[in-house]
N, C-alpha and C positions, 0 to 999 in steps of 0.2 A: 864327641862320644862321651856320655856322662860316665865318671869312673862308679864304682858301687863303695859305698860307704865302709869303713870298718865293722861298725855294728849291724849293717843289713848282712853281712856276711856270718856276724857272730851268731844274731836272731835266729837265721837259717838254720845252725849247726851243722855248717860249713866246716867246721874245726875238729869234728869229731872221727878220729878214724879208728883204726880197728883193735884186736888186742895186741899188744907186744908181740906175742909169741908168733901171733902172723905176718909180723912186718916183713917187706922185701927191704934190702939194704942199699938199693939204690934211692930208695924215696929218704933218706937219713938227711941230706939238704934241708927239706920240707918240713921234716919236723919239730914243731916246737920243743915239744917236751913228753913230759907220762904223767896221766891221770888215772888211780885207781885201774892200773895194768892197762890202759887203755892210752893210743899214742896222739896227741893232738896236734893238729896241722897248724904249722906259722899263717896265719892268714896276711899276713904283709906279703908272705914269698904268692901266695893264694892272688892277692887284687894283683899284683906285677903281671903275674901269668895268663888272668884272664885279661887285663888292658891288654896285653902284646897279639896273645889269639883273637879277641873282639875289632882288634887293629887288621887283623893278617884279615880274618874273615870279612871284614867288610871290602877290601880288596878284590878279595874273590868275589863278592857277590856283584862290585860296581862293575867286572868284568864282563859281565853275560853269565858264568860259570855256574855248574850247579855242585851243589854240598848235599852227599847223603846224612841224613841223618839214622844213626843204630841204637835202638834201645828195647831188647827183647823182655829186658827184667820187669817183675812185675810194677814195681814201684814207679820206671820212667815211662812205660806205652804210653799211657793215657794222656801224661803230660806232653811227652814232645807229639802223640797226635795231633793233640789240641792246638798247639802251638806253631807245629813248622805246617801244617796246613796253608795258613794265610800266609804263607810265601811264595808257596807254588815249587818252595823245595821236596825233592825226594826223602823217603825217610820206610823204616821197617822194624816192623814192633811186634812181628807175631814171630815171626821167626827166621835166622839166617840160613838159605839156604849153601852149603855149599857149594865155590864155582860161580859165587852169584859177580862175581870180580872179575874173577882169571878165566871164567868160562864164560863170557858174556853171550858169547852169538848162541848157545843153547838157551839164554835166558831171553834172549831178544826174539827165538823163535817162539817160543812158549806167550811171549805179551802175542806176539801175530795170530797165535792159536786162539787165544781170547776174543780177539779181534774179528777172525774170521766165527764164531760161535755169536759174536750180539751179531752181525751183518744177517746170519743164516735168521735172528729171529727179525729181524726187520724186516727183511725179502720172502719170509714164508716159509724160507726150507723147513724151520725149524718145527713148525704145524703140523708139520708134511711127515712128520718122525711118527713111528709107536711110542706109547704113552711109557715105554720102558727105557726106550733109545734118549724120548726127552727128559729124563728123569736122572738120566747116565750122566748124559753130558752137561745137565743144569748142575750135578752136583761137582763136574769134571771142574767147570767153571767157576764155581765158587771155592771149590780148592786153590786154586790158580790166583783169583784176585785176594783168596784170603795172606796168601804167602808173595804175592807179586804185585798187586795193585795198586799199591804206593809208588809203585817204579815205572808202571804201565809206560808213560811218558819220559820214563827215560831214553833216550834214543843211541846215547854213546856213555862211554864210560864218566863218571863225577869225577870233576876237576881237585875234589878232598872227600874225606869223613869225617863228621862228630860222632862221636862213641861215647854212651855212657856203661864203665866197668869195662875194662878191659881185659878184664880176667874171663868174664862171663863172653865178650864176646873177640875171644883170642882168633876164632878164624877169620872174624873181620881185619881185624888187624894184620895176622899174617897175609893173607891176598892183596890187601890193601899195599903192603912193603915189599911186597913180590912185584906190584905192578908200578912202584915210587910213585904213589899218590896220597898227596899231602894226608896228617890224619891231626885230627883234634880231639883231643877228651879227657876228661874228669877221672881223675887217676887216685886214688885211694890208698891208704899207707901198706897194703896188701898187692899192690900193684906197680909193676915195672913203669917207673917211666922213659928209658930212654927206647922203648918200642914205637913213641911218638912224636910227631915234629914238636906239634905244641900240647904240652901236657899239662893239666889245671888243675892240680893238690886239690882235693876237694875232697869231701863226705858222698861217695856217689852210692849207698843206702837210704838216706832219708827222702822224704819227695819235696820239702821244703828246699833243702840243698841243692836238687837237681833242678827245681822251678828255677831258681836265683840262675842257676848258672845257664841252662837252657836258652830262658828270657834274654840275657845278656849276648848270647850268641845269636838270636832272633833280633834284638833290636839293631846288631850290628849288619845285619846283610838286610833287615830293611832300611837302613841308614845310606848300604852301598848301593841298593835298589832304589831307590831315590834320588841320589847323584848321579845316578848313570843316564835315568830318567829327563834330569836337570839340564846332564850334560847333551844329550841328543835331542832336546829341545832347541839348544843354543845355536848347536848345529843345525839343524832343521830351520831355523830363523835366520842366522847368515848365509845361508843360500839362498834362501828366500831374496832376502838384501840382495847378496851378490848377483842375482838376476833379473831382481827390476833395478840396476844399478847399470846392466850392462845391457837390457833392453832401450832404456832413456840412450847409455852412451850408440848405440846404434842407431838409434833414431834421431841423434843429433849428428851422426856421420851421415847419414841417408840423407839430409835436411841440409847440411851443408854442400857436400856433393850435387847436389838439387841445385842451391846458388849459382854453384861456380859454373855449373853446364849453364843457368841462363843468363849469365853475366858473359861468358863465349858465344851463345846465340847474340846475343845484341851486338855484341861486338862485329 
């Protein structure tokens, strides 16, 4: 897992965090120093924390596991859509419902409600409506996948969460710590970090800052997606072996047994 440079971090401005006056005093670790009332992030303490997390997370991905990804604010949607997309991870950018954690089987009922609405238009019911009824529920529907559709496929709870700002989305956080599942994110000198397992001092206003960090977290669960991939290959190929290994040894017991019955016939 390649680490990310000092200066691909500086470039980003990765180091920029907020004014003095809004700093939380648990991020005081993390901080370098003050620029111009404004506090800047060690980015030494910055590459440590995302190695460790890019380390954890590829773990989780080699696992089968899925990782929600959270980022409501305007600056991350676009990017982490773009991005956790090609994973086939979960992810939610328009808006956090609450309960979407700690209330699951109302959310699990709501994807089935979805579900049962495209079927009604596949089989005709849906035809079969007034032009008022279809109009109701096309927009019921598009509410639904606008705020759930990312998640459709989820089936059970995410094994973690990446959050970008955790200030912004504090109920992610709190349900997330209600239910102990792991949580990842980019925490800002305005932000608590011991609300999270793995916390990554970063600039989570700019969208340079959050591409860098995003990316780093995508490359590392396709890295675990890939070994996993690797490793149930290997598997798949040693039983392979191990049964045309144990097909021959059968067929060489068969064959011998075969002898010795006509070595007693003769005899």
């Amino acid at each position: 897992m390649a680490r990310l440079e000092f200066q691909q971090l500086l470039d980003a401005g990765v180091h920029f965090g907020h004014l003095r006056r809004k700093w939380n005093p648990n991020m005081a670790p993390y901080i370098f120093g003050e620029k111009k009332g404004i506090h800047i992030i060690d980015l030494n303490k910055t590459s440590a924390k995302l190695e460790e997390a890019a380390a954890a997370m590829k773990n989780i991905a080699k696992s089968g596991k899925k990782v929600l990804f959270v980022a409501t604010k305007k600056q991350a949607k676009d990017i982490v859509t773009e991005k956790v997309k090609t994973t086939g991870m979960p992810y939610v950018t328009e808006r956090w419902s609450g309960g979407m954690l700690t209330n699951f089987g109302t959310i699990r009922r709501t994807i089935k409600k979805m579900a049962t609405i495209d079927r009604m238009k596949i089989d005709g019911t849906f035809n079969n409506m007034s032009k008022r009824e279809r109009l109701q529920v096309s927009r019921q529907r598009e509410k639904m996948e606008k705020n759930l559709g990312s998640i459709a496929d989820l089936t059970r709870l995410p094994s973690a969460l990446f959050i970008v700002d955790i200030v912004k989305e504090h109920i992610a956080v709190a349900e997330a710590r209600k239910l102990n599942i792991p949580t990842f994110a980019m925490v800002d000198t305005n932000s608590d970090p011991t609300l999270v397992d793995f916390a990554i001092p970063a600039n989570d206003d700019a969208t340079k800052s959050i591409e860098l960090i995003v990316d780093t977290m995508i490359a590392a669960i396709n890295e675990g997606l890939e070994e996993r991939k690797n490793d149930k290959t290997a598997v798949d190929e040693g039983s392979e072996e191990e049964g045309a290994e144990a097909v021959v040894a059968e067929a060489a017991t068969t064959e011998a047994a075969a002898e010795t019955g006509s070595s007693e016939e003769k005899a």
